[in-house]
C-alpha positions as CSV (number, residue, x, y, z in Angstrom):
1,X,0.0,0.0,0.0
2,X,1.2,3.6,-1.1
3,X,1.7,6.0,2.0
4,X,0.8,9.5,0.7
5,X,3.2,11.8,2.5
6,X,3.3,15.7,2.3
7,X,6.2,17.5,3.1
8,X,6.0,21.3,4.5
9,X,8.7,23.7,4.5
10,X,10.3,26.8,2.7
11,X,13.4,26.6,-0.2
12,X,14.7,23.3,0.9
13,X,11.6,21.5,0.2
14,X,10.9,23.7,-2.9
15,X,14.3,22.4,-4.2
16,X,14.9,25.1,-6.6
17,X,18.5,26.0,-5.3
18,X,19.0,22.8,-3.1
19,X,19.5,18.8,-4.1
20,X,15.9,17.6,-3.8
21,X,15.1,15.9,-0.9
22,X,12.1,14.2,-1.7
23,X,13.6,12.5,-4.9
24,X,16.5,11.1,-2.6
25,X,13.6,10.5,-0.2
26,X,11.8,8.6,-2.4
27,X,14.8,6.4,-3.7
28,X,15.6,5.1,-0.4
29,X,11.9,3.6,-0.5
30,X,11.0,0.3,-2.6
31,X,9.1,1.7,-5.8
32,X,5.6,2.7,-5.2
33,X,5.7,2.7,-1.6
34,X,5.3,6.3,-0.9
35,X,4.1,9.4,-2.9
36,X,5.2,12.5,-1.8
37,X,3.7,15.7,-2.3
38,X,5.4,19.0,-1.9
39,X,4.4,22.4,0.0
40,X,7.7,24.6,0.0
41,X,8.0,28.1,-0.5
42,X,11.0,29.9,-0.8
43,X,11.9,32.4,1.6
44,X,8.9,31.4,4.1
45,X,8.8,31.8,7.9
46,X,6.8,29.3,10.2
47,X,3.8,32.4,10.3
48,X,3.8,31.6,6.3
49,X,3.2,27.9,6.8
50,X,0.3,28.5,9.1
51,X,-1.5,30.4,6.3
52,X,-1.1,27.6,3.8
53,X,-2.1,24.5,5.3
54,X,-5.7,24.7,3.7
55,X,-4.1,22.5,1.0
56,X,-2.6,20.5,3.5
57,X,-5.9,19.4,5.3
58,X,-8.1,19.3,2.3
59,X,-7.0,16.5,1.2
60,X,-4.9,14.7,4.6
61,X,-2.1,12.5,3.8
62,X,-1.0,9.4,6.3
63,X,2.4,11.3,6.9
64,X,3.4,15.0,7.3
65,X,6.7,16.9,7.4
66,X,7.6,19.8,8.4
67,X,10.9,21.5,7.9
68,X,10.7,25.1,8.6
69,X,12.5,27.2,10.7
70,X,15.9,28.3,8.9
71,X,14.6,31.7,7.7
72,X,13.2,32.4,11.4
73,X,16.7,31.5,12.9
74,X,18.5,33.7,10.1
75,X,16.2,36.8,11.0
76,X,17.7,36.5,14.9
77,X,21.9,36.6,13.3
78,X,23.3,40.2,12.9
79,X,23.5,42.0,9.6
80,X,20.5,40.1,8.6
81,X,17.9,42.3,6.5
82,X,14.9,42.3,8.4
83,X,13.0,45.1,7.5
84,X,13.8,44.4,3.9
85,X,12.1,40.7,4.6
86,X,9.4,41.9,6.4
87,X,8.2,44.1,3.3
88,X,9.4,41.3,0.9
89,X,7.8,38.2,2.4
90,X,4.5,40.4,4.2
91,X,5.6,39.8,7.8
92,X,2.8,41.3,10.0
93,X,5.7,41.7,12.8
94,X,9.4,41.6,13.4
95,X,11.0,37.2,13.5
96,X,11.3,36.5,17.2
97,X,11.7,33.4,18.8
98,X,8.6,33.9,20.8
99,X,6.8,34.3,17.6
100,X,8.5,31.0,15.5
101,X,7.2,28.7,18.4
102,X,3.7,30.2,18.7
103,X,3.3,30.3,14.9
104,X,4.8,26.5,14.6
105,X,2.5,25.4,17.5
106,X,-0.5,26.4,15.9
107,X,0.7,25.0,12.6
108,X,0.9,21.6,14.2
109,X,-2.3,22.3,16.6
110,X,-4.2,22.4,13.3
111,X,-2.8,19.3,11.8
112,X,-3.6,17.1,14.4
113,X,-7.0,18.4,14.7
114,X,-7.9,18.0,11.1
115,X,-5.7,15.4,10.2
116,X,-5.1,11.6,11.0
117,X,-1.3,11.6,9.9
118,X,1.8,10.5,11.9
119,X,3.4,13.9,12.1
120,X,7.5,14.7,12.2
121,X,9.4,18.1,13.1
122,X,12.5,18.2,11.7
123,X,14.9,20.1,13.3
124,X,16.5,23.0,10.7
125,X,19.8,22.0,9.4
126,X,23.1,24.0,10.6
127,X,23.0,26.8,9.6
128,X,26.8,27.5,8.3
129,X,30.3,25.6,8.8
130,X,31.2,26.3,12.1
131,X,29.6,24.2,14.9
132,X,30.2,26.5,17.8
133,X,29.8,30.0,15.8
134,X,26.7,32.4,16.1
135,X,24.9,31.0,12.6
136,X,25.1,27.5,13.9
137,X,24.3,28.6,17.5
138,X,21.3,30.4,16.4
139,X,19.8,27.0,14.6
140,X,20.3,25.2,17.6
141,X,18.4,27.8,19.7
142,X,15.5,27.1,17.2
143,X,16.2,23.4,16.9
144,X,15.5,23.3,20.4
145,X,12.0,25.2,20.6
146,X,11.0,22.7,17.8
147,X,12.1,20.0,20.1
148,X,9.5,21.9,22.9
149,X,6.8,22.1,20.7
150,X,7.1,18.6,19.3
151,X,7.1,17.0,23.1
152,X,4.1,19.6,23.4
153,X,2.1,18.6,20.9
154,X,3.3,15.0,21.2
155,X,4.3,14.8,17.7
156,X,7.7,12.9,16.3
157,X,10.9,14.9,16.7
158,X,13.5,14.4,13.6
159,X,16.8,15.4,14.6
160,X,18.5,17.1,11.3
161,X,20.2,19.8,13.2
162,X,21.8,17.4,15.4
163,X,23.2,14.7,13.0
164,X,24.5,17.4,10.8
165,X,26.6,18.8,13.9
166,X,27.8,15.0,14.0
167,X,29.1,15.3,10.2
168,X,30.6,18.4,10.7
169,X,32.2,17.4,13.1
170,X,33.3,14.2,12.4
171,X,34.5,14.8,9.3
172,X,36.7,18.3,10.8
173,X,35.1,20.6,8.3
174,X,37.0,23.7,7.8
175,X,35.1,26.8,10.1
176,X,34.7,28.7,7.3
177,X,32.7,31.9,8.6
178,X,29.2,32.3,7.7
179,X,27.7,34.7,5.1
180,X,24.3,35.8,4.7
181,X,22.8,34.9,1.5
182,X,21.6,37.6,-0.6
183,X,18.9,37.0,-3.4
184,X,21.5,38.1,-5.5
185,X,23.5,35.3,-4.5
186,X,20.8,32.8,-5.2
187,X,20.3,33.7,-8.2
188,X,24.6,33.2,-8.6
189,X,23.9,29.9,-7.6
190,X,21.2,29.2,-9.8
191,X,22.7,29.9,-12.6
192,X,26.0,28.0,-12.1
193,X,23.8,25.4,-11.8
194,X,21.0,26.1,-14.7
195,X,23.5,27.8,-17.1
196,X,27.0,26.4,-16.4
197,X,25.7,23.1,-15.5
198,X,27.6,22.9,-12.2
199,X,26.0,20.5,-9.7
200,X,25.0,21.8,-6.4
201,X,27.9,19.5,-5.3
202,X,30.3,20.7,-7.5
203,X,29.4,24.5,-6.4
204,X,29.7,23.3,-2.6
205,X,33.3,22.0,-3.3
206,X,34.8,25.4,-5.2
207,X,33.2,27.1,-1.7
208,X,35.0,24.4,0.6
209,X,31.6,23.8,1.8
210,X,30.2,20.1,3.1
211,X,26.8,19.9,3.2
212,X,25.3,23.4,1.7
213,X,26.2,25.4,-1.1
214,X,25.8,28.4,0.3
215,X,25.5,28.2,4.5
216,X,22.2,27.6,4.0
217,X,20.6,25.4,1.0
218,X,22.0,21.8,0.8
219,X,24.0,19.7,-1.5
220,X,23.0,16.3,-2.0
221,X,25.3,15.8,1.5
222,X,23.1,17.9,3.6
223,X,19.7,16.9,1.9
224,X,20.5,12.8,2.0
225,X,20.5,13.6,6.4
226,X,16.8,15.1,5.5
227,X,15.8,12.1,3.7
228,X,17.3,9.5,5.9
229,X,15.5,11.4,9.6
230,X,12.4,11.1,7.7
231,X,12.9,7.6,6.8
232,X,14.0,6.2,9.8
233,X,12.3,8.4,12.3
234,X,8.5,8.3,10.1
235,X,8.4,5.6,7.3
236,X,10.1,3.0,8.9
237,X,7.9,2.8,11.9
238,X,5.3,3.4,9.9
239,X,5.4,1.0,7.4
């Protein structure tokens, strides 16, 4: 039996300047045994996802994910451009933590009330190369409220942030400091990878990155540690 599973996030689920999870998802299942369907939206904060789930509950699926929290833990580091996000992506009020975990409470409130799936928080993934520095302390402050709200709500906890830490650190990845992306730089990205044909891998190795391409969206690294918390903390148990 197919297990229809919808996954909920922001650019790394919309997979238009990161390796697609959901296709490496999807291979590490036997063929047919899941069908995934995609909610991402670039640039989205967890108040976004609350707005959107209409399409989510119309139609319930037996599993849902949600990855979202990256662009609410960027909006806390300095130098980022909040008012500038605020008018860009509609932001009734400033990012605050505060905020993120009311905003991802209710998102998950809603699902359980007017769905049947087994739900999953993933943790966001590190944000940047340096385990200890400000960008990667910041996603673990918000890897952590996830954590709250998922014991809160009693829903499954996928720990992306941590296993990534694990990589990092295991395989002694060079601290290179963190930069803020720019849409400017995004588009740089995409089109070393639409024009000049670069993978997202390739691009991540000319940075001297490991898992992301840019501090923030993933190479096929990063995104194979979202596949593989949603296959063994979801589908396994589930199937």
């Amino acid at each position: 039996m197919t297990t229809r599973v919808a996954c909920l996030g922001d650019s790394l689920t919309r997979a238009q300047v990161s390796v697609d999870y959901l296709d490496l998802l999807e291979r590490r299942r036997p063929a047919g045994d899941v069908r995934l369907a995609r909610f991402g939206v670039n640039g989205d904060f967890a108040y976004h996802l609350l707005q959107r789930l209409d399409a989510v509950v119309a139609d319930p699926p037996e599993v849902i994910t949600v990855l979202i929290g990256t662009n609410d833990a960027r909006a806390s580091l300095a130098g980022y451009p909040v008012e500038q996000v605020m008018k860009r992506k509609r932001l009734p009020e400033r990012p605050s933590a505060g905020w993120f975990q009311q905003c991802l409470g209710a998102v998950v409130a809603r699902l359980r009330a007017e769905t049947d799936a087994r739900i999953g928080l993933l943790s966001p993934p590190v944000l940047g190369q340096e385990p200890d520095g400000p960008a990667a302390r910041a996603s673990l402050a918000y890897s952590r409220m996830i954590a709250e709200v998922a014991a809160a709500e009693e829903v499954a906890y996928l720990p992306l942030h941590e296993r990534q830490t694990e990589e990092l650190r295991r395989a002694d990845a060079p601290p290179i400091p963190y930069r803020e992306a720019t849409p400017a730089a995004g588009v740089g990205v995409l089109l070393q990878h639409a024009v000049l044909r670069r993978s997202f891998d390739a691009i991540s190795r000319r940075r001297g990155l490991l898992l992301t391409t840019d501090h923030i969206h993933q190479n096929s690294r990063g995104a194979a540690h979202i596949a593989e918390v949603i296959d063994t903390g979801l589908l396994v148990r589930s199937g």
